[in-house]
C-alpha positions as CSV (number, residue, x, y, z in Angstrom):
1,X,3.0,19.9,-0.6
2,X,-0.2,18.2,0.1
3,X,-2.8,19.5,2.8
4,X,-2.7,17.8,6.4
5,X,-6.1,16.5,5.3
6,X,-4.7,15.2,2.2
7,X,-1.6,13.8,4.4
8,X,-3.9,12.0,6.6
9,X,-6.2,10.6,4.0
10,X,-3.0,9.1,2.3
11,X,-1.9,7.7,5.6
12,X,-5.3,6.1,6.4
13,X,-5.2,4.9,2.6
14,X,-1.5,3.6,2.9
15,X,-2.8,1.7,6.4
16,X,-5.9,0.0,5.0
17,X,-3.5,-1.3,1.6
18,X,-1.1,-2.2,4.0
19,X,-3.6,-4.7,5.8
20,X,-5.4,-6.0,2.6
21,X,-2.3,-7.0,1.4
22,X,-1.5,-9.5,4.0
23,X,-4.6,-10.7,5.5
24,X,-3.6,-14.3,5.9
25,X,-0.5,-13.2,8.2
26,X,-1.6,-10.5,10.4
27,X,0.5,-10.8,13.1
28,X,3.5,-10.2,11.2
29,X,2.3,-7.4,9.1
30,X,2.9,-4.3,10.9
31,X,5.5,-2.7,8.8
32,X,8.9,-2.7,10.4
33,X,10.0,0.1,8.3
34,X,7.1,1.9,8.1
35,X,4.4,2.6,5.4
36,X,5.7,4.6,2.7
37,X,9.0,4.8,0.9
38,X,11.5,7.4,2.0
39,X,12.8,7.6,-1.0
40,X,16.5,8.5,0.1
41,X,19.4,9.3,-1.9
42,X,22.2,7.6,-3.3
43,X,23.8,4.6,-1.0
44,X,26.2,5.8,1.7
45,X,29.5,4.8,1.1
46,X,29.8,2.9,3.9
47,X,26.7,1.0,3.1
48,X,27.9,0.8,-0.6
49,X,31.1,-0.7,0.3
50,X,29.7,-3.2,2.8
51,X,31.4,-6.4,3.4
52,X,28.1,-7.6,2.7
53,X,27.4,-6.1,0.0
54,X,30.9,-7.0,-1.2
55,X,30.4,-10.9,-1.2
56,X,26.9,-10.5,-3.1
57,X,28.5,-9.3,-5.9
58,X,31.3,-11.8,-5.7
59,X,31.4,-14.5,-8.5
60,X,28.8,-12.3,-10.4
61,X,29.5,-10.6,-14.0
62,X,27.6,-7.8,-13.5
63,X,27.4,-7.5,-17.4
64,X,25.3,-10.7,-17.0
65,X,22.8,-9.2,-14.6
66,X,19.3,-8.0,-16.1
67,X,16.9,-8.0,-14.2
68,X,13.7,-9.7,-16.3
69,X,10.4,-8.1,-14.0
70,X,11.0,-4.6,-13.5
71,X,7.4,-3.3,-14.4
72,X,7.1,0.3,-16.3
73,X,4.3,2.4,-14.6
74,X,3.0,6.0,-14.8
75,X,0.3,8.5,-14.9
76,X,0.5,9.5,-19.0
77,X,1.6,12.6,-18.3
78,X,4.2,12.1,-20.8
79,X,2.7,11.8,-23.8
80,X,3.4,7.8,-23.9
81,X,0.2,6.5,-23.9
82,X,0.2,4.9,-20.7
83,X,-3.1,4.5,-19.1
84,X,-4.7,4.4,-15.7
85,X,-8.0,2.9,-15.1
86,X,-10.1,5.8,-13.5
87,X,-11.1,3.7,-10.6
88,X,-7.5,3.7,-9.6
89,X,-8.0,7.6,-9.0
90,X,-11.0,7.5,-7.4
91,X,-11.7,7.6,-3.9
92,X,-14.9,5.6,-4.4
93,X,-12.7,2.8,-4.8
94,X,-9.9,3.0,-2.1
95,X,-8.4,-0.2,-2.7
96,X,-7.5,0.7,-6.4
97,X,-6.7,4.0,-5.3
98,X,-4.5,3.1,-2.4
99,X,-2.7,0.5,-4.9
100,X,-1.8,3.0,-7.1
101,X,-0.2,5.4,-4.4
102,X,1.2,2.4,-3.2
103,X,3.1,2.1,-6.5
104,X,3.9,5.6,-7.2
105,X,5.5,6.1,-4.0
106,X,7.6,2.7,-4.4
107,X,8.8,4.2,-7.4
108,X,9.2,7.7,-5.9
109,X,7.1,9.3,-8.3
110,X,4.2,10.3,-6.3
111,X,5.3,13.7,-5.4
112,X,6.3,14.7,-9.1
113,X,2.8,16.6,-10.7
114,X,2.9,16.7,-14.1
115,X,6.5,14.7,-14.3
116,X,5.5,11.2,-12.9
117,X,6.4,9.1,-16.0
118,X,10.1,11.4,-16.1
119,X,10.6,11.1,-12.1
120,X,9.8,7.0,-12.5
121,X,12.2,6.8,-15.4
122,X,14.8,9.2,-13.6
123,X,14.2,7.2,-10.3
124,X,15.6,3.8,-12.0
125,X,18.2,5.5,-13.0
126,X,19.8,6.3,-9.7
127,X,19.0,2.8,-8.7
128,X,21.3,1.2,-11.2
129,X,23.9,3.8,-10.9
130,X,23.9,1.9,-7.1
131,X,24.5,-1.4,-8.5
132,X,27.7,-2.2,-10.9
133,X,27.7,-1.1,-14.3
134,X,26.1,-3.0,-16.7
135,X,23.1,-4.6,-14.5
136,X,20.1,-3.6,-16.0
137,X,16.0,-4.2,-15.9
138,X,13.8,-5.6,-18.3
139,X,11.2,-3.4,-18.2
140,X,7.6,-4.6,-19.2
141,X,5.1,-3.5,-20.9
142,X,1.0,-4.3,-20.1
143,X,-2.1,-4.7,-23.2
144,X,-5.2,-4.1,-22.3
145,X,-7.7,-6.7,-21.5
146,X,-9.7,-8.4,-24.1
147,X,-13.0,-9.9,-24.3
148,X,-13.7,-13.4,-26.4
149,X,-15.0,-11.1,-29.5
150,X,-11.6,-9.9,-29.8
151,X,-13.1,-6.3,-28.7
152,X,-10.9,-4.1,-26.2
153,X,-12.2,-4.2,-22.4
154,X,-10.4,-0.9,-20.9
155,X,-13.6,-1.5,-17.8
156,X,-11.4,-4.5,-16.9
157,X,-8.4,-3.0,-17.6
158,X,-6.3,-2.1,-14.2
159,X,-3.6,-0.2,-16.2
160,X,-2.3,-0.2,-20.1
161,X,1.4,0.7,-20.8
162,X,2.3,0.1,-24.5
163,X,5.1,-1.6,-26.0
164,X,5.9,1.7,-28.3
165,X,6.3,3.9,-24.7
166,X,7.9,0.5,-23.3
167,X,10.8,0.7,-26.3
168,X,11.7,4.3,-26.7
169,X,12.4,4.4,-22.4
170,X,14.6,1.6,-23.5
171,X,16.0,2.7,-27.0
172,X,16.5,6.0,-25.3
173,X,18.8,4.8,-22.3
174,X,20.4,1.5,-23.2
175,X,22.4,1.4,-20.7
176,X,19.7,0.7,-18.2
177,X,16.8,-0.6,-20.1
178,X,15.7,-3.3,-22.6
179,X,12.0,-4.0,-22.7
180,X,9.5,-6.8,-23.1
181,X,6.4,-6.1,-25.2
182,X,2.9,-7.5,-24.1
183,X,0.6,-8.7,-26.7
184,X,-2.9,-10.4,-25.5
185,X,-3.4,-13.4,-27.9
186,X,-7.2,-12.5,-28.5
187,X,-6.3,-9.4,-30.6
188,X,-6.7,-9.9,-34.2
189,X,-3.3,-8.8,-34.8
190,X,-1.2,-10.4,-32.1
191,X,1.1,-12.3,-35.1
192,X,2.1,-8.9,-36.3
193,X,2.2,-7.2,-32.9
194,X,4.5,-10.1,-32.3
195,X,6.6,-9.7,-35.4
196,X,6.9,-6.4,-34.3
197,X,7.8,-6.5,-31.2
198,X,10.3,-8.8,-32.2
199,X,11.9,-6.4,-35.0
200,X,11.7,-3.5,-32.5
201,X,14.0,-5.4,-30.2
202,X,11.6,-6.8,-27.3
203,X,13.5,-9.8,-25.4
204,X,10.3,-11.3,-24.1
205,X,6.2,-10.9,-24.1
206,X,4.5,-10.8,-20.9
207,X,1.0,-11.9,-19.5
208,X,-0.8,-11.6,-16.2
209,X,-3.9,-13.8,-17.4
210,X,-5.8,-13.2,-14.6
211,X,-5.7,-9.6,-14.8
212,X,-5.6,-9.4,-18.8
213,X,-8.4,-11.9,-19.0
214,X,-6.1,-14.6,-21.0
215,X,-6.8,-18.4,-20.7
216,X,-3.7,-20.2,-21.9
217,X,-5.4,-23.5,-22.5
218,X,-7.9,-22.2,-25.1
219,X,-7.8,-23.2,-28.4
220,X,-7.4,-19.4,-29.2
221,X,-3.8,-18.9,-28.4
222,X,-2.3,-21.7,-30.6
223,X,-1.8,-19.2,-33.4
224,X,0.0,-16.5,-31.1
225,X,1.9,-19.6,-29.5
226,X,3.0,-20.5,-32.8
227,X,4.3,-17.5,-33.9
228,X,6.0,-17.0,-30.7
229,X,7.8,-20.0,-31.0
230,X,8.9,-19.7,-34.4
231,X,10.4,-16.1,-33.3
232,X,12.0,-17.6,-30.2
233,X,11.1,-14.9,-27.6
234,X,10.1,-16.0,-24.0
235,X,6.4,-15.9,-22.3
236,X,7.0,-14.4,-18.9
237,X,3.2,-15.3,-17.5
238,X,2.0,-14.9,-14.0
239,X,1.1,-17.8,-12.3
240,X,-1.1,-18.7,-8.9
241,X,-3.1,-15.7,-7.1
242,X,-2.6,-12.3,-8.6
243,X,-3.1,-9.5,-5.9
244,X,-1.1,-6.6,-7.0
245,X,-4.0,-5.4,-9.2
246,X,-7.7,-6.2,-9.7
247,X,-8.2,-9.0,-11.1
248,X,-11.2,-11.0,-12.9
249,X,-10.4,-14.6,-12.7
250,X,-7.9,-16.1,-10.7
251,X,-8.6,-19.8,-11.8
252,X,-6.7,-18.0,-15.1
253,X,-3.4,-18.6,-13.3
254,X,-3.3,-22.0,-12.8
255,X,0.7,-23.4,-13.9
256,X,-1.0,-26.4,-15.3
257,X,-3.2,-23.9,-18.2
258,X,0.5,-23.5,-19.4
259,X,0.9,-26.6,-20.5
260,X,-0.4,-25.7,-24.0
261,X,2.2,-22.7,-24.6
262,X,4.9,-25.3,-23.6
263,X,4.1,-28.4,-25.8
264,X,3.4,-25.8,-28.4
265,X,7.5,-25.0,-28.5
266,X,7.2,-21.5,-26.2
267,X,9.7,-20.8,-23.7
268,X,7.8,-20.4,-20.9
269,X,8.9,-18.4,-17.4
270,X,6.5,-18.5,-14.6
271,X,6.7,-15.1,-12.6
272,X,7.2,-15.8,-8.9
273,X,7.4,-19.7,-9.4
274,X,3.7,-19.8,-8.8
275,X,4.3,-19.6,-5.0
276,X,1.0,-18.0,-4.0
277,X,-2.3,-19.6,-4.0
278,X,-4.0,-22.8,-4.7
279,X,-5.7,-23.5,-8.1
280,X,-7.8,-26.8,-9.2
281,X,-5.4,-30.4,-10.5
282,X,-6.7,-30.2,-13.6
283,X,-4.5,-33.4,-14.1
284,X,-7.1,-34.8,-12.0
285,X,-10.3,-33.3,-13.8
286,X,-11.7,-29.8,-14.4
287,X,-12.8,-29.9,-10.5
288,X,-10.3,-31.5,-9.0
289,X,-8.7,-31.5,-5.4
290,X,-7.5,-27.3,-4.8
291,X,-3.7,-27.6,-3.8
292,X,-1.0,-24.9,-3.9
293,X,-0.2,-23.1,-7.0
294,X,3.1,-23.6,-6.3
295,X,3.1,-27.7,-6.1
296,X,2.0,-27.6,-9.7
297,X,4.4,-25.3,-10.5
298,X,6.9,-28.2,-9.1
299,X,5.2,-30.9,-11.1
300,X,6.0,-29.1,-14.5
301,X,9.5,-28.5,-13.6
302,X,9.8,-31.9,-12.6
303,X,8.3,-33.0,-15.9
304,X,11.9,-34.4,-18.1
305,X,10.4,-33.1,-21.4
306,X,9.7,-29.2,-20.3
307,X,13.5,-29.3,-19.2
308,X,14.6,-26.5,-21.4
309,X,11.5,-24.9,-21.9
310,X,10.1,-24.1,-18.7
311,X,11.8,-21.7,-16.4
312,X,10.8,-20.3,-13.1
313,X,11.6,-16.1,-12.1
314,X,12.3,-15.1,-8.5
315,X,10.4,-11.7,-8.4
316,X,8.5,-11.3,-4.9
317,X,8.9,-14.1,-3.8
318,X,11.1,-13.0,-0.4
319,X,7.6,-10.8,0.1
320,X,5.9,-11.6,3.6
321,X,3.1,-13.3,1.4
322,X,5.3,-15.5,-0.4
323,X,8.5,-16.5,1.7
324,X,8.3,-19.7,3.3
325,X,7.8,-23.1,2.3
326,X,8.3,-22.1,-1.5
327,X,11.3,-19.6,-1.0
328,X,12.7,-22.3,0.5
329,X,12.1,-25.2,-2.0
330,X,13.3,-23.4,-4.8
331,X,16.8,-22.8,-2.8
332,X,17.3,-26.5,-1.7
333,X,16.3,-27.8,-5.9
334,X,19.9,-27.2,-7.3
335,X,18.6,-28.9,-10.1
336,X,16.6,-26.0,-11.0
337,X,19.0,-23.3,-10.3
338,X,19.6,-23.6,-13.8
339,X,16.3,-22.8,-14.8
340,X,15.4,-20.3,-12.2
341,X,16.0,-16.6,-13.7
342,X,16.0,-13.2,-10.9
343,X,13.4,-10.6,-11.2
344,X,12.5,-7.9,-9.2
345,X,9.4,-7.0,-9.4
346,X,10.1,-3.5,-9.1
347,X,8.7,-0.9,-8.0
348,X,7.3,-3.3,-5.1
349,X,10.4,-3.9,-3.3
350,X,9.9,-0.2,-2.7
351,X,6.5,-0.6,-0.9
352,X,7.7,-0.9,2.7
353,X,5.0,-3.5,3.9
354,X,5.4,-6.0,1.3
355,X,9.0,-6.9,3.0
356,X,10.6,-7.6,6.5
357,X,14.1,-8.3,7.0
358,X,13.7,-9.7,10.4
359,X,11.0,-11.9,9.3
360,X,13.8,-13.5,7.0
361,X,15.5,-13.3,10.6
362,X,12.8,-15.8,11.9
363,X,12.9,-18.1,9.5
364,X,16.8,-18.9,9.7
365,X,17.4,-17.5,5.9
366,X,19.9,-14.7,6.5
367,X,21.8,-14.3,9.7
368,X,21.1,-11.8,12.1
369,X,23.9,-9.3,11.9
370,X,22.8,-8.7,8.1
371,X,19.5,-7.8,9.1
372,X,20.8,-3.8,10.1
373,X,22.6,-3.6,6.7
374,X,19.6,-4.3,4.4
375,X,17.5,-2.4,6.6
376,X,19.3,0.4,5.3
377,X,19.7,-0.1,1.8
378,X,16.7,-0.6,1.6
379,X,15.6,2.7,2.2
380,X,17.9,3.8,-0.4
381,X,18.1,1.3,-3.0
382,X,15.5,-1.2,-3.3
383,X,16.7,-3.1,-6.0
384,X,20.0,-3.3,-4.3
385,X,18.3,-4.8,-1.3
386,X,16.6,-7.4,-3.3
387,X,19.8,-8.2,-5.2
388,X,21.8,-8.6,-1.9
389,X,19.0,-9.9,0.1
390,X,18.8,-13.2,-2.1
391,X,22.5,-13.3,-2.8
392,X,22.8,-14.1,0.5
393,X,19.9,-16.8,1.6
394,X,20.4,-19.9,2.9
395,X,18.6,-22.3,3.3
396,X,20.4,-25.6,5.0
397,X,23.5,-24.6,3.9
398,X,22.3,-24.1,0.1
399,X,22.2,-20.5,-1.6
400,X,21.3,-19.5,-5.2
401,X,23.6,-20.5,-8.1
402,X,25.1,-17.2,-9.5
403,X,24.0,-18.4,-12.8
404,X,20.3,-17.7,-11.3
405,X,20.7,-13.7,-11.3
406,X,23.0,-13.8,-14.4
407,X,20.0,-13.4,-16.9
408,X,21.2,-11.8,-20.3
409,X,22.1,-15.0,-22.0
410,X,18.5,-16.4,-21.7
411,X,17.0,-13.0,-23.0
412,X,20.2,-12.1,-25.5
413,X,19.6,-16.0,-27.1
């Protein structure tokens, strides 16, 4: 039990996160449910058996439903290997360190000394036992950063969770888990890290190239793309601004540096459709006009040879930050519902700022009566409320194709 210093330092921490995070929408960013997670129990019954919650799952085989961004997080205090970049436990950094109890506390492991890899692990556990059997998450693992030389970079590292922890969580408790393996295409090895991963059973490789210090358009990741295409696994790759964790580059995020991967064979899925930001048109030179990240997102998709090899995934983007104009687009674009694959994001539909149901309200997307409902299950079951929370959006009478959150055929291929 922490001190009441400790408390309020937390509090004060949680506060100043809870502001940085949505800076370009103040006025709607006091947290209607409060800063941290209560981290409550399993459902109700009467909020498991919902109506509601009912006709989400309608229509859906449940068998079908992974999850493909659920990230894997800890301290290390497992044995696993994960690591934490020390600034993220420092309070001469309070951002980082804030972000971190941020995360711990969406994944209820922040209250778990010496057990916060277990309590995560256990915590995703009674989250699926919430859903229907047979929906699982993907979770992911996270390289290091690399410099040009090749040479490890742990000082720009935010966090490094390896694909061995990554596949025995997964090998260990298949009936919640598969895994995704992160390789950074600098290392000398990244061919056999990707054989690897491959024979070890990871269904995709993920990037966050402005945090990992990746350029997709160099030269230097046509031998990783390659490889990657010849063993058929999907890229999941961040794209537009990255502000969950520090990053170095943001220009690295630009959709359009993805071209490369694509043309080079890769199945490419862009996490959260690009729908935060504004990078350069490199179509229209190096320096070219800034627009949003998420138009050029629209202009590969709209591309008729990258049908079939560029997807989009929905994690956060129902976040404060991100719903709106783009939420909305990706609804009303049938057409892409087949190429449009539901993620998570977990742990952060557990950080109580990032979301607000009557926000949602506002903007005409869910109705009002369901606003009570997810409220609730929310502060239960997180991944329930962002199942049932985009099952149910509408935008101009259109809602999701159930094909979007039945994932497994795309990552079972």
């Amino acid at each position: 039990m922490p001190s009441k210093p400790d408390t309020k330092r937390r509090r004060l921490l949680y506060a100043g996160l809870a502001a940085g995070l949505g800076a370009a929408s103040l006025w709607r960013w006091w947290p209607e449910q409060g800063i941290a997670n209560p981290c409550r129990a399993a459902l109700p019954r009467h909020l498991a058996d919902h109506d509601i919650v009912r006709a989400a799952w309608a229509g859906i085989d449940a068998g079908k439903v992974w999850d493909c961004h659920a990230h894997l997080v800890g301290s290390g205090d497992s044995g696993g290997g994960i690591w934490v970049n020390p600034e993220m436990t420092s309070l001469l950094h309070p951002f980082q360190y804030a972000q971190r109890l941020f995360y711990l506390n969406a994944g209820c492991a922040h209250a778990a000394p010496g057990r916060v890899d277990q309590s995560y692990i256990e915590r995703m556990h009674n989250l699926l036992d919430g859903m229907r059997p047979g929906v699982k998450l993907i979770l992911l693992a996270f390289d290091y950063s690399y410099r040009e030389d090749a040479a490890v970079s742990p000082e720009t590292t935010a966090f490094y969770t390896p694909n061995e922890y990554a596949r025995r969580v997964a090998k260990a408790h298949p009936e919640y888990f598969e895994w995704a393996a992160s390789v950074h295409p600098y290392r000398s090895d990244c061919v056999a890290a990707l054989g690897q991963a491959r024979h070890d059973g990871a269904r995709a490789i993920k990037w966050l190239p402005a945090a990992m210090g990746i350029d997709p358009a160099s030269p230097r990741c046509d031998a990783f793309y390659a490889a990657l295409a010849k063993l058929g696994l999907p890229l999941i790759t961040h794209g537009g601004m990255e502000r969950a964790v520090t990053v170095g580059n943001q220009e690295l995020g630009n959709p359009l540096r993805l071209r490369r991967a694509i043309e080079h064979g890769v199945r490419v899925v862009i996490a959260h459709c690009a729908s935060l930001g504004e990078d350069h048109d490199l179509d229209r030179g190096a320096h070219g006009p800034v627009v949003s990240s998420f138009s050029l997102f629209a202009r590969l998709m709209d591309e008729p040879r990258f049908e079939g090899r560029l997807f989009g995934d929905l994690s956060a983007m129902t976040q404060l930050n991100r719903a709106g104009a783009a939420l909305a687009t990706v609804i009303e674009r049938g057409e892409w519902h087949g190429r449009l694959l539901n993620g998570s994001d977990y742990p952060l539909p557990g950080i109580m700022p990032l979301y607000s149901v009557d926000y949602m309200v506002d903007l005409g997307y869910i109705e009002p009566a369901m606003a009570p409902l997810l409220t609730a299950i929310r502060q239960h079951n997180p991944l329930l409320f962002d199942f049932v929370l985009k099952r149910h959006l509408d935008v101009n009478g259109k809602r999701f194709a159930p094909t979007v959150f039945e994932t497994r055929p795309f990552f079972a291929r």
